[in-house]
DSSP file (Angstrom, degrees, kcal/mol; ACC not computed):
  #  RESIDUE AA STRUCTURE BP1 BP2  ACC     N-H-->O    O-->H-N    N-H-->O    O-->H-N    TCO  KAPPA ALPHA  PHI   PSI    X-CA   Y-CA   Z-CA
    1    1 A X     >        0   0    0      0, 0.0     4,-1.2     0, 0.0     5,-0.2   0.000 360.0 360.0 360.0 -36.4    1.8   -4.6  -16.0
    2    2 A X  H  >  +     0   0    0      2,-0.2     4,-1.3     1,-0.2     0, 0.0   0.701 360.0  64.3 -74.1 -21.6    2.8   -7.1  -13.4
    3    3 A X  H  > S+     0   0    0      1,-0.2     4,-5.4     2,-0.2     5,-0.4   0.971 105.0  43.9 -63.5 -64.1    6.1   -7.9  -15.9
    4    4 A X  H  > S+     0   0    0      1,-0.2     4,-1.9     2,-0.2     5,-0.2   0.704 111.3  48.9 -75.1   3.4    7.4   -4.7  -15.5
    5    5 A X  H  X S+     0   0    0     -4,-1.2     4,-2.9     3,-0.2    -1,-0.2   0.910 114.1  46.5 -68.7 -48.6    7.0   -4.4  -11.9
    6    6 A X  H  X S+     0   0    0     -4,-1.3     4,-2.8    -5,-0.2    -2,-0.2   0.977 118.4  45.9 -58.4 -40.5    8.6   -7.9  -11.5
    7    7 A X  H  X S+     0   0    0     -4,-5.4     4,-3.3     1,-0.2     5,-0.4   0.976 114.8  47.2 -57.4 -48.7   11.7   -6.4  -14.3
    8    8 A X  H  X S+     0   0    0     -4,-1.9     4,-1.5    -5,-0.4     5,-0.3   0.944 116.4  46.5 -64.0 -29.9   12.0   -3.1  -12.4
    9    9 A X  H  X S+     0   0    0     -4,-2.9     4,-2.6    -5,-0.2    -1,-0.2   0.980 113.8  46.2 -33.2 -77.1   12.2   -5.4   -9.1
   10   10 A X  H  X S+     0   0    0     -4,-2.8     4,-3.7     2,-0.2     5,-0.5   0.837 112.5  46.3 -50.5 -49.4   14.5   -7.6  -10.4
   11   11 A X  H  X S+     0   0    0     -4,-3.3     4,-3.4     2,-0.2     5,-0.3   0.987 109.6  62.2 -57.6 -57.4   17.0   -4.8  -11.9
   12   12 A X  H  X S+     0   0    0     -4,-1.5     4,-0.6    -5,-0.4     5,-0.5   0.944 110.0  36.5   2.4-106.5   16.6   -3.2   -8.6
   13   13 A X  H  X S+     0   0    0     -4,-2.6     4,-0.8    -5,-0.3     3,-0.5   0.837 115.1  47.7 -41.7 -41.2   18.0   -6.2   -6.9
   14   14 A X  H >X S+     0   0    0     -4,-3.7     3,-1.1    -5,-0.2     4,-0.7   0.916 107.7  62.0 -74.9 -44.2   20.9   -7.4   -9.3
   15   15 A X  H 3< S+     0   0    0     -4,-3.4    -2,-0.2    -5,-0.5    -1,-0.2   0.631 121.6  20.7 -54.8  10.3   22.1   -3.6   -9.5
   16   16 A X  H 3< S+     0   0    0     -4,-0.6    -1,-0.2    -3,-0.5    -3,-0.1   0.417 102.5  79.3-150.2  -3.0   22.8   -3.7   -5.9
   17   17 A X  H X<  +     0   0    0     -3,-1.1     3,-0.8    -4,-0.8    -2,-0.1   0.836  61.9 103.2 -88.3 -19.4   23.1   -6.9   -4.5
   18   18 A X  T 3< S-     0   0    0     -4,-0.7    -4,-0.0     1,-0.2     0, 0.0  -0.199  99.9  -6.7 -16.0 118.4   26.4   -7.6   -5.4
   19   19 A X  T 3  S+     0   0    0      1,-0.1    -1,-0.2     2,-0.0     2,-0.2   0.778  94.1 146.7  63.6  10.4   29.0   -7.3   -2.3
   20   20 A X    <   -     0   0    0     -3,-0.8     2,-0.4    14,-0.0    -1,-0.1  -0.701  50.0-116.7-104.6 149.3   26.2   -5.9    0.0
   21   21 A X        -     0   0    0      9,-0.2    12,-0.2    -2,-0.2    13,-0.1  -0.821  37.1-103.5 -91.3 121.5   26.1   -6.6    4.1
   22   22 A X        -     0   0    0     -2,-0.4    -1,-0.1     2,-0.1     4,-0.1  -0.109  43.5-127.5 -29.5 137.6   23.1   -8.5    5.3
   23   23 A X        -     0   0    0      5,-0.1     3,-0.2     2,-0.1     7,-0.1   0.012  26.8 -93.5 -86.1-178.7   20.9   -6.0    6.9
   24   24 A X  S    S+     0   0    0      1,-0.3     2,-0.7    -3,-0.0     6,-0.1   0.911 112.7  21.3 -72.0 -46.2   19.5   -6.3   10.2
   25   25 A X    >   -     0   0    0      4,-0.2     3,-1.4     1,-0.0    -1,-0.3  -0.983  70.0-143.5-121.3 129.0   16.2   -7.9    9.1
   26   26 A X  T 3  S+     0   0    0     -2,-0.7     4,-0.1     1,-0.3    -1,-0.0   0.188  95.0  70.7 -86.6  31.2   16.1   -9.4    6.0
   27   27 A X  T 3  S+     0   0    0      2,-0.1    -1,-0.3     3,-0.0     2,-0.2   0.060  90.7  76.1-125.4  32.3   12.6   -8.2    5.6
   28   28 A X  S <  S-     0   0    0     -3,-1.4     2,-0.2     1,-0.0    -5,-0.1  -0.672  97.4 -84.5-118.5 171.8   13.8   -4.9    5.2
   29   29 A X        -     0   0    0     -2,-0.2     3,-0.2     1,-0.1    -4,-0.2  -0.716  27.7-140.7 -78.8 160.4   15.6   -3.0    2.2
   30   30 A X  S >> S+     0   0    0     -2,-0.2     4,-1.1     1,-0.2     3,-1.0   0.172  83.8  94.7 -80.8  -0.8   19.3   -3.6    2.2
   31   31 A X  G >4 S+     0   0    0      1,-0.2     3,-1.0     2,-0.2     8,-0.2   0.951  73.4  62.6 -67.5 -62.9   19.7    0.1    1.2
   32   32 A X  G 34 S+     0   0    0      1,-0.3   111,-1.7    -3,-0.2   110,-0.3   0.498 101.0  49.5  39.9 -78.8   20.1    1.2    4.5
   33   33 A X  G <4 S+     0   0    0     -3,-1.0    -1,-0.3   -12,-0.2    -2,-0.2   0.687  96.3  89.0 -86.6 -45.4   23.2   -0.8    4.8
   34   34 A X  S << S-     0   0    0     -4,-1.1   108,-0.7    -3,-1.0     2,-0.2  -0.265  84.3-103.5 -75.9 152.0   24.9    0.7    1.2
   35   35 A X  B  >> -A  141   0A   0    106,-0.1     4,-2.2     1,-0.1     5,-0.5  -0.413  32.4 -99.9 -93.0 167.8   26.9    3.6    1.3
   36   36 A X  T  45S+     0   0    0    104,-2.8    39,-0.5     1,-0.3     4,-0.3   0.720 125.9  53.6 -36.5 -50.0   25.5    7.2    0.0
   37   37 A X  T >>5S+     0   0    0    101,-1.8     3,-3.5     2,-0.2     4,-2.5   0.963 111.9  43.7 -79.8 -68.9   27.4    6.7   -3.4
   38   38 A X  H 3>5S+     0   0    0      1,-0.3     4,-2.0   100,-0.3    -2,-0.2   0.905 119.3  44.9 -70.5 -55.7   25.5    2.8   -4.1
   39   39 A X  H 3X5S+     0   0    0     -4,-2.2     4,-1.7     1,-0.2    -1,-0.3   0.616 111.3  49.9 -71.5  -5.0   22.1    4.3   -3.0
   40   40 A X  H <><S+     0   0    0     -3,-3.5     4,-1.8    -5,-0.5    -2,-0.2   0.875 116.1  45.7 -90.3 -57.0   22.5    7.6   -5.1
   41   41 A X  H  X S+     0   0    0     -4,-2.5     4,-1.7     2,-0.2    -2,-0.2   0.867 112.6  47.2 -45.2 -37.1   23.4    5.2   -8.1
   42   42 A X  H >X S+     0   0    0     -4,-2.0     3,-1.7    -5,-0.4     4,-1.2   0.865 112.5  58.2 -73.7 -91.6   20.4    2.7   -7.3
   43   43 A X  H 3X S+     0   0    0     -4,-1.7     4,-0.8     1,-0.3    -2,-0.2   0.382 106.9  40.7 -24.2 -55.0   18.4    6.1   -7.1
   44   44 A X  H >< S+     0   0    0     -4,-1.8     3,-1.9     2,-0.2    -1,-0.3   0.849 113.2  54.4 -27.1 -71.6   19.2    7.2  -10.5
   45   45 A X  H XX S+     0   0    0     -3,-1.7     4,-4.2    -4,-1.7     3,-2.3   0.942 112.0  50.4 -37.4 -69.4   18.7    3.5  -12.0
   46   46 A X  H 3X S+     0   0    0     -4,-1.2     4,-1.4     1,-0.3    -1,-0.3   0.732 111.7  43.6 -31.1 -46.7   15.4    3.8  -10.3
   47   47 A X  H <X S+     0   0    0     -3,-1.9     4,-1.7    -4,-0.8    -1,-0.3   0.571 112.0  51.8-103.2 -17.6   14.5    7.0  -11.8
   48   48 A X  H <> S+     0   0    0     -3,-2.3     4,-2.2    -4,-0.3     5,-0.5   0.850 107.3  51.9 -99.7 -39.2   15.7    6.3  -15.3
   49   49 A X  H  X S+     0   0    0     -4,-4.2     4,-2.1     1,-0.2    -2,-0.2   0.955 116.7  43.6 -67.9 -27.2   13.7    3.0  -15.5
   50   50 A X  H  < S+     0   0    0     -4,-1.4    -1,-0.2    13,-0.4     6,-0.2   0.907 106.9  52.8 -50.5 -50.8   10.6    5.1  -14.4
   51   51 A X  H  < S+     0   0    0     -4,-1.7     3,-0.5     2,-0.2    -2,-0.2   0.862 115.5  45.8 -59.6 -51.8   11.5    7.6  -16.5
   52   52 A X  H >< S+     0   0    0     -4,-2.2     3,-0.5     1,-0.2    -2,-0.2   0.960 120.0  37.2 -27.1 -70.7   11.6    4.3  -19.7
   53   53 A X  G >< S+     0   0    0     -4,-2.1     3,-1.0    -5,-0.5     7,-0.3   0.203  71.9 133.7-103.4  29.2    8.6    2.8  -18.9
   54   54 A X  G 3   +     0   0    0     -3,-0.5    -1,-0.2     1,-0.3     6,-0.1   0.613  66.0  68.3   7.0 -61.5    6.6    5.6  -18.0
   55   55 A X  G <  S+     0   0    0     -3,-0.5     2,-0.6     1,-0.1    -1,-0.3   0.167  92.6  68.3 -54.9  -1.8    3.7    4.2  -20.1
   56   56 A X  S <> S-     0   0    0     -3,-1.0     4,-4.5     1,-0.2     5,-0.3  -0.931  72.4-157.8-140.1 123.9    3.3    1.4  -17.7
   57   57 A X  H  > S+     0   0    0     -2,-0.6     4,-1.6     1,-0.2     5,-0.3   0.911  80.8  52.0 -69.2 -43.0    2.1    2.3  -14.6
   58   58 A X  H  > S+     0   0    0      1,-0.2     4,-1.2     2,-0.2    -1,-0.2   0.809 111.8  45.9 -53.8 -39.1    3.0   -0.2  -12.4
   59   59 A X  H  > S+     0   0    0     -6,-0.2     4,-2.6     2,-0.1    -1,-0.2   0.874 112.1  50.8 -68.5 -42.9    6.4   -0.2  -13.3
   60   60 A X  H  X S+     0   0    0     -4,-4.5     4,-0.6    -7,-0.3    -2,-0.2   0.893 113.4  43.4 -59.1 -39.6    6.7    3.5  -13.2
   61   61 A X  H >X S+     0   0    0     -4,-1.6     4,-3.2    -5,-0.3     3,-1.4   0.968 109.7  55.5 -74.1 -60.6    5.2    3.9   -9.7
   62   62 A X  H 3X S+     0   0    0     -4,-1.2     4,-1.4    -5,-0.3    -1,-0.2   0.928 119.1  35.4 -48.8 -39.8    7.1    1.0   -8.3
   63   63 A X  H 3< S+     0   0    0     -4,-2.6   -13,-0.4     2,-0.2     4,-0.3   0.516 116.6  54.2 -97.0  13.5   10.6    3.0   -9.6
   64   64 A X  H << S+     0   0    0     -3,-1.4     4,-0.3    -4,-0.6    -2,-0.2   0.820 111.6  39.2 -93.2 -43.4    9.4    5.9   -8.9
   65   65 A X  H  X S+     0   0    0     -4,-3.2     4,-0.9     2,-0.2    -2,-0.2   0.591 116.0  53.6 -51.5 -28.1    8.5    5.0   -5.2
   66   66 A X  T  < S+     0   0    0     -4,-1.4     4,-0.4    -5,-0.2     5,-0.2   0.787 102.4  56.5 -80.6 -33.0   11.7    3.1   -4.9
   67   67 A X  T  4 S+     0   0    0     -4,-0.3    -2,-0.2     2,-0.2    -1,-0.1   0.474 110.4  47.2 -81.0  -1.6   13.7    6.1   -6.1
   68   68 A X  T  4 S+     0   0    0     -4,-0.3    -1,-0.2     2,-0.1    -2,-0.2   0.797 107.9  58.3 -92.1 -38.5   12.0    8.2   -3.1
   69   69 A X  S >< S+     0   0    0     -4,-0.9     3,-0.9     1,-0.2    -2,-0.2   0.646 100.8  47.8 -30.9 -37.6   12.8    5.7   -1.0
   70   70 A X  G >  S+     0   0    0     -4,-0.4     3,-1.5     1,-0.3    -1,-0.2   0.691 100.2  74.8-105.8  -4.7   16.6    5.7   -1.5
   71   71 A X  G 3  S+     0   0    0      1,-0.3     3,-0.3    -5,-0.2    -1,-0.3   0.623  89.3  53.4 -77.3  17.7   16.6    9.3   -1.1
   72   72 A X  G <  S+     0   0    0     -3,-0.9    -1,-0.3     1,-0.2    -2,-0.2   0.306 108.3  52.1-107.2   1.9   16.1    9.0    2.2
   73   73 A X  S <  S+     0   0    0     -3,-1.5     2,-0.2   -34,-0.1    69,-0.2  -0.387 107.2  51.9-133.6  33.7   19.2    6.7    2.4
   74   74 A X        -     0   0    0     -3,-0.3     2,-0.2     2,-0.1   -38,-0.1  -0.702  65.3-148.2-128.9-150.9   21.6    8.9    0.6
   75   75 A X        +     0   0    0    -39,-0.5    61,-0.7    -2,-0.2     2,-0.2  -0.372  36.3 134.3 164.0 130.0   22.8   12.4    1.0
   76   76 A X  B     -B  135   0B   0     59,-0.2     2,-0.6    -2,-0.2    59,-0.2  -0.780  64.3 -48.5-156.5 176.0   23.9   14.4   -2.0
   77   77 A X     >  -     0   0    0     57,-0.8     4,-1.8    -2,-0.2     5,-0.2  -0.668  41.8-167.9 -88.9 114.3   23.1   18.0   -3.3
   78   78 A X  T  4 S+     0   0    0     -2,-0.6     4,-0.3     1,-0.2    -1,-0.2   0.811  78.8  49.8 -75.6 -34.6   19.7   18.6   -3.2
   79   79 A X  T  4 S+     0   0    0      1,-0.1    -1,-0.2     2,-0.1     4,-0.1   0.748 123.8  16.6 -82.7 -12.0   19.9   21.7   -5.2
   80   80 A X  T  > S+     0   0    0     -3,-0.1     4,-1.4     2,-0.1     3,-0.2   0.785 109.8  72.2 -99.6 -40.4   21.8   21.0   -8.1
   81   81 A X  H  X S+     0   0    0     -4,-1.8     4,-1.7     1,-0.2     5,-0.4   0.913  84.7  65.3-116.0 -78.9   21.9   17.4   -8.3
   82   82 A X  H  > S+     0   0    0     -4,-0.3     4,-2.4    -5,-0.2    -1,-0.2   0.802 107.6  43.4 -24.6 -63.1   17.6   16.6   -9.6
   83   83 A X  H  >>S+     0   0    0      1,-0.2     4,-1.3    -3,-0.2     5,-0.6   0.918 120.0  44.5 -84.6 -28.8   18.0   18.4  -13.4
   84   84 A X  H >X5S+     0   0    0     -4,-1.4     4,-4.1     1,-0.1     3,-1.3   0.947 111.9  46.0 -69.6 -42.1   21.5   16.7  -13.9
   85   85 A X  H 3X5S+     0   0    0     -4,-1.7     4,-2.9     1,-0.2    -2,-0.2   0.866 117.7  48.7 -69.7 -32.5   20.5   13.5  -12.7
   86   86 A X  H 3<5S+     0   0    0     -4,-2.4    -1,-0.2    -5,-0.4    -2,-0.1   0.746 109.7  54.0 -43.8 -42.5   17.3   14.4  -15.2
   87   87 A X  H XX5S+     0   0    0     -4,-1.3     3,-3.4    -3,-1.3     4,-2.2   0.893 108.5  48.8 -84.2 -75.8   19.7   15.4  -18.0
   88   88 A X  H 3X<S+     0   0    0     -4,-4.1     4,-3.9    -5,-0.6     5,-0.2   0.791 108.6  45.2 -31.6 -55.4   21.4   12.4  -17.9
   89   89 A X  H 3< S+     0   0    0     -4,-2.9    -1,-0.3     2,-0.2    -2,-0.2   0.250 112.2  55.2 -69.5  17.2   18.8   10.0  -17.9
   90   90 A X  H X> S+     0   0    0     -3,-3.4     3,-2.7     2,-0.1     4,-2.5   0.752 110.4  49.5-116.3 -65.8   17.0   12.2  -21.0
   91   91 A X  H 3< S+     0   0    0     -4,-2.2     4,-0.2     1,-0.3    -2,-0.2   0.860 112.9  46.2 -62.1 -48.7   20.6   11.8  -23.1
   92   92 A X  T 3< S+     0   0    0     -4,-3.9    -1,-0.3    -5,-0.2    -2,-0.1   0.478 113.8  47.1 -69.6   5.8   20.8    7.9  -22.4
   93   93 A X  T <4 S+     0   0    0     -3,-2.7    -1,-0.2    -5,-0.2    -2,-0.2   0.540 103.1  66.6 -96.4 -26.3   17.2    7.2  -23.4
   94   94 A X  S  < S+     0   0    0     -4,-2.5    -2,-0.2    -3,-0.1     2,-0.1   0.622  78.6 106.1 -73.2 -10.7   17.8    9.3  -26.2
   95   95 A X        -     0   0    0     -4,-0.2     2,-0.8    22,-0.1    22,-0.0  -0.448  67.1-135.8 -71.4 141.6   20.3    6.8  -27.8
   96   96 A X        -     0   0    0     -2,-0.1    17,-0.1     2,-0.0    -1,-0.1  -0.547  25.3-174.9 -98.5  78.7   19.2    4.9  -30.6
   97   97 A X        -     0   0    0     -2,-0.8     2,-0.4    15,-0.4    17,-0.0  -0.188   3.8-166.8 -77.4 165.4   20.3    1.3  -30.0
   98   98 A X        +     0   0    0     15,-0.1     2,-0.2     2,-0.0    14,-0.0  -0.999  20.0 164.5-143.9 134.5   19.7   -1.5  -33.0
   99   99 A X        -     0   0    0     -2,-0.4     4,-0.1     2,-0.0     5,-0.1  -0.746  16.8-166.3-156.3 109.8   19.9   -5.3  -32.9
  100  100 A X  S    S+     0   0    0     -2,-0.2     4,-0.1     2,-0.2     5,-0.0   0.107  85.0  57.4 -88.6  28.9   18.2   -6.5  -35.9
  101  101 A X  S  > S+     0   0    0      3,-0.1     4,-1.4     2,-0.1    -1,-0.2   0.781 108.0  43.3-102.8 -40.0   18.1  -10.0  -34.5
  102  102 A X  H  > S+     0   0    0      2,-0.2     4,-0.6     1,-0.2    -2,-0.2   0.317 119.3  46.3 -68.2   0.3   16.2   -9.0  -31.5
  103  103 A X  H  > S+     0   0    0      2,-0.2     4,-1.1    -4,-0.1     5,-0.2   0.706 111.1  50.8-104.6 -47.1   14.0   -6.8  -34.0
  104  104 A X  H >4 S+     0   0    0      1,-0.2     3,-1.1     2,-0.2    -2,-0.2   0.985 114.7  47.2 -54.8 -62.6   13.7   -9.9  -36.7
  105  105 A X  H 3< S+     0   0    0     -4,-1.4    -2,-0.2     1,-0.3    -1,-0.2   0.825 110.1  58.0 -88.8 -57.9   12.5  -12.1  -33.4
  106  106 A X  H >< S-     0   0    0     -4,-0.6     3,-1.4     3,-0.1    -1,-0.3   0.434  81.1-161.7 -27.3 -48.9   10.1   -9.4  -32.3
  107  107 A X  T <<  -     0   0    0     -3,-1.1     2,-0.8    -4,-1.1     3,-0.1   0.849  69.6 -12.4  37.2  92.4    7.7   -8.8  -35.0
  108  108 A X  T 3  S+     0   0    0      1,-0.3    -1,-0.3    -5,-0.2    -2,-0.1  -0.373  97.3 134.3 104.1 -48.5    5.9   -5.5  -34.9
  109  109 A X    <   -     0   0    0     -3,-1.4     2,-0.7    -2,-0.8    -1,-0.3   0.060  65.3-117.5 -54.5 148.1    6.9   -4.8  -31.4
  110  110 A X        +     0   0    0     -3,-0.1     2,-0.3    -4,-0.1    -1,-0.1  -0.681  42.1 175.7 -39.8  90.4    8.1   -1.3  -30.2
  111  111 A X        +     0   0    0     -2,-0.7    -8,-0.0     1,-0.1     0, 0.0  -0.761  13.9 160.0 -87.7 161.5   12.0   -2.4  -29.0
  112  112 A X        -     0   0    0     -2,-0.3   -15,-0.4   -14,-0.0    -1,-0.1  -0.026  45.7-133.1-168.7 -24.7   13.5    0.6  -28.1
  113  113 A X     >  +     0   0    0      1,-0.1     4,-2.2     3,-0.1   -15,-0.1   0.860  57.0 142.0  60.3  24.9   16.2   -1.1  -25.9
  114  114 A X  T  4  +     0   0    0      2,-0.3     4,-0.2     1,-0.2   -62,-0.2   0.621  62.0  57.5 -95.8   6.7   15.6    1.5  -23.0
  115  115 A X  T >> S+     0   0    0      2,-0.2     4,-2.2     3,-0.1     3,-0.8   0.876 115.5  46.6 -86.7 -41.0   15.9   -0.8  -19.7
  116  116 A X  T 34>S+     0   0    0      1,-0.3     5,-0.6     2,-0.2     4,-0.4   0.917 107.2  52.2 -76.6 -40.7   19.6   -1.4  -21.5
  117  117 A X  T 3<5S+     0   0    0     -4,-2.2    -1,-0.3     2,-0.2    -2,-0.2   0.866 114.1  42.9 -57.3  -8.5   20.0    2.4  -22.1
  118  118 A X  T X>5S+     0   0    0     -3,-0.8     4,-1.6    -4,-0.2     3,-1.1   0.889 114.1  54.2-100.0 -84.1   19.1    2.5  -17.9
  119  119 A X  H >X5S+     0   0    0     -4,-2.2     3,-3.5     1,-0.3     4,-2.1   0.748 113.1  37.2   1.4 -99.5   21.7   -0.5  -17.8
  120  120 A X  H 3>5S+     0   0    0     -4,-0.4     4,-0.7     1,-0.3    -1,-0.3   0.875 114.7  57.8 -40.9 -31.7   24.8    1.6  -19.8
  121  121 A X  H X4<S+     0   0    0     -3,-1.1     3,-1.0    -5,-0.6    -1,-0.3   0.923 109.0  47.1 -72.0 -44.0   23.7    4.9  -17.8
  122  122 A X  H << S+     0   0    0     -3,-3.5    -1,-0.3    -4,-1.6    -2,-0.2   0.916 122.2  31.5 -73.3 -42.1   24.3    2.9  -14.3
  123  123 A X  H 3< S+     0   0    0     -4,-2.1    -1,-0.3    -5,-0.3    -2,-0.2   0.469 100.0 111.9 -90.8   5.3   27.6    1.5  -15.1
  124  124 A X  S <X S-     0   0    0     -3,-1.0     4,-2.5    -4,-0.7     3,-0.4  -0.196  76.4-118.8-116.0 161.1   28.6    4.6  -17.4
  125  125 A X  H >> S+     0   0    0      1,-0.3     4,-1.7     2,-0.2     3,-1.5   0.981 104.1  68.3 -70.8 -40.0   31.5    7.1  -16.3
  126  126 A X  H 34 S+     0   0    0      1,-0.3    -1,-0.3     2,-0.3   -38,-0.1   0.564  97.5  39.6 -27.9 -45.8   29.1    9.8  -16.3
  127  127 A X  H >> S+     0   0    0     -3,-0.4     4,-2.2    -6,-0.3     3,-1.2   0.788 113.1  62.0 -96.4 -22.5   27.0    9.1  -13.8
  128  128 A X  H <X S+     0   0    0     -4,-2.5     4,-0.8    -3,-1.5    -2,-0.3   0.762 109.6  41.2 -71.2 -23.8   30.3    8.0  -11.7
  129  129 A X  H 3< S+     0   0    0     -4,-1.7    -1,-0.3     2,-0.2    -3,-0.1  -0.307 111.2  59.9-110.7  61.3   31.9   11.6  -11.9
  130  130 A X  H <> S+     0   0    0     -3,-1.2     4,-1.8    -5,-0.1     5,-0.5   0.043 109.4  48.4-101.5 -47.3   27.9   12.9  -11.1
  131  131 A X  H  X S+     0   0    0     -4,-2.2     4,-2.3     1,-0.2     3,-0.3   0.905 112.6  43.6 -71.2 -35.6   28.6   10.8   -7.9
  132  132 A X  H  < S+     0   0    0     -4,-0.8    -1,-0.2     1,-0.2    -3,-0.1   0.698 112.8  47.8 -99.9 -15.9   31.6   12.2   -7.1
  133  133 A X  H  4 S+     0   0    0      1,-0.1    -1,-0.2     3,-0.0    -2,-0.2   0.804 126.5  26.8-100.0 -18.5   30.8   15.7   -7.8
  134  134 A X  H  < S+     0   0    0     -4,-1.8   -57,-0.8    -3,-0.3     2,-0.6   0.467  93.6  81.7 -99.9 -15.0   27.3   15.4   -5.6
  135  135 A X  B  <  -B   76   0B   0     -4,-2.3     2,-0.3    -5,-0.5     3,-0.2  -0.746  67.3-143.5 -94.7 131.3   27.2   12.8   -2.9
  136  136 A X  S    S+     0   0    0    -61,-0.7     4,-0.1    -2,-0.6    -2,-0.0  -0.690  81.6   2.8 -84.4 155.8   28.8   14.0    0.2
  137  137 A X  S    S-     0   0    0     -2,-0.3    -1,-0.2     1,-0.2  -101,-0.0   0.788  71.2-171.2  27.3 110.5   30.5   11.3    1.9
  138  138 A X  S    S+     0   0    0     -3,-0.2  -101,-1.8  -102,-0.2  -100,-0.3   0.460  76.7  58.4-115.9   1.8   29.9    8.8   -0.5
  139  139 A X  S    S+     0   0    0   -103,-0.1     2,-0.2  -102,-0.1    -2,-0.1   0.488  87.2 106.3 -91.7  -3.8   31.4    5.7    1.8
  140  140 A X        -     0   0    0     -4,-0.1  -104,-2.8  -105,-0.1     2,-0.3  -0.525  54.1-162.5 -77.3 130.0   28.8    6.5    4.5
  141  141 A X  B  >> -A   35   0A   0   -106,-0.2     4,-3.2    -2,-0.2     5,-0.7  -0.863  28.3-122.9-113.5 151.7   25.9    4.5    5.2
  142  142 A X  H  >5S+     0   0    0   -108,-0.7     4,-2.0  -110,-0.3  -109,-0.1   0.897 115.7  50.5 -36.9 -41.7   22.8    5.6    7.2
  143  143 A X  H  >5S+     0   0    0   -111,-1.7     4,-1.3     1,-0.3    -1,-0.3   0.761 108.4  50.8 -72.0 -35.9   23.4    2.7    9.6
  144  144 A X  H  >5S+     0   0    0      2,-0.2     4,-0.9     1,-0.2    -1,-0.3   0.776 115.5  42.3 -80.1 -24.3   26.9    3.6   10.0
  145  145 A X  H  X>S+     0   0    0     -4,-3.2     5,-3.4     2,-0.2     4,-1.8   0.744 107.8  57.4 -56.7 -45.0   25.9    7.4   10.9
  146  146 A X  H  <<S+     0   0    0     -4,-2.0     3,-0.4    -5,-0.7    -2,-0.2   0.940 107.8  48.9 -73.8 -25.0   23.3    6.5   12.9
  147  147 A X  H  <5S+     0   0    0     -4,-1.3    -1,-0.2     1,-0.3    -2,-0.2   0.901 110.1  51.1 -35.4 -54.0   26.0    4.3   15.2
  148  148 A X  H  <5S-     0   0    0     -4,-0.9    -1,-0.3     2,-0.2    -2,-0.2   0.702 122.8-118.7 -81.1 -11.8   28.1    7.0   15.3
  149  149 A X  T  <5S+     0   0    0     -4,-1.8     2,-0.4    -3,-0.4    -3,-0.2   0.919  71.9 125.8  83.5  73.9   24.8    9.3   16.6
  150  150 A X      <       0   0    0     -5,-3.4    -1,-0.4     1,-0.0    -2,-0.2  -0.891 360.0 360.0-150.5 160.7   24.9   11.6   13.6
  151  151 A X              0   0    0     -2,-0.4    -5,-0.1    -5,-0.1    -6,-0.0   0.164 360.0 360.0 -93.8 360.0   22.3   12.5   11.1
């Protein structure tokens, strides 16, 4: 259990750390800081590795808790926006990926390949015209709203 908390941590962190401004305290999240588009995309990520590893609770609660978490650090369309973002993540989990080397090497285990089916789904044009058609302002960050005294 304590693996996939540490994976969904770790994905968490390479999918967003890239190019990102040091925060005010670096014992905070950096989410904050990212604009509405990076935290609606980390949201997603979140919700599709939850949605994967379901069957393991620690990992599911931890991306399921991080993916409430960055919805308070985006702003997108609340009313359409949950059953696409659903949809999506249902059709890339639903791919059947194959690597009989990684299958050979495995022996017996379930691979399913679905933290890379969360992987293509993040990077994938799909979810980039999903951003564009639900996050408002998508170059705005909370921190940069809250400067300017709007909400």
């Amino acid at each position: 259990m304590k693996r996939w908390t540490s994976l969904v941590i770790l994905a968490l962190a390479c999918a967003t750390a890239s190019g990102q401004t040091i925060p005010p305290n670096e014992n905070s999240p950096e989410a904050p800081s990212r604009t509405y588009a990076q935290n609606y995309k980390d949201m997603v990520l979140a919700i599709c590795v939850a949605t994967a590893y379901k069957g393991s609770n620690d990992a599911a609660v931890d991306a399921g808790s991080s993916a409430s978490a960055l919805r308070d650090w985006t702003y997108y369309d609340l009313d359409k926006s949950p059953a696409e973002v659903e949809a999506l993540v249902r059709k890339h989990l639903r791919r059947d990926y194959y690597n009989p080397l990684v299958e050979a090497e495995a022996k017996g285990a379930d691979i399913r390949f679905d933290f890379l089916k969360c992987l293509d789904l993040y990077h994938s044009k799909e979810l980039e015209r999903l951003v564009k058609r639900r996050v408002a302002h998508p170059d705005w960050t909370v921190r940069s709203r809250s400067k300017a005294g709007k909400h």
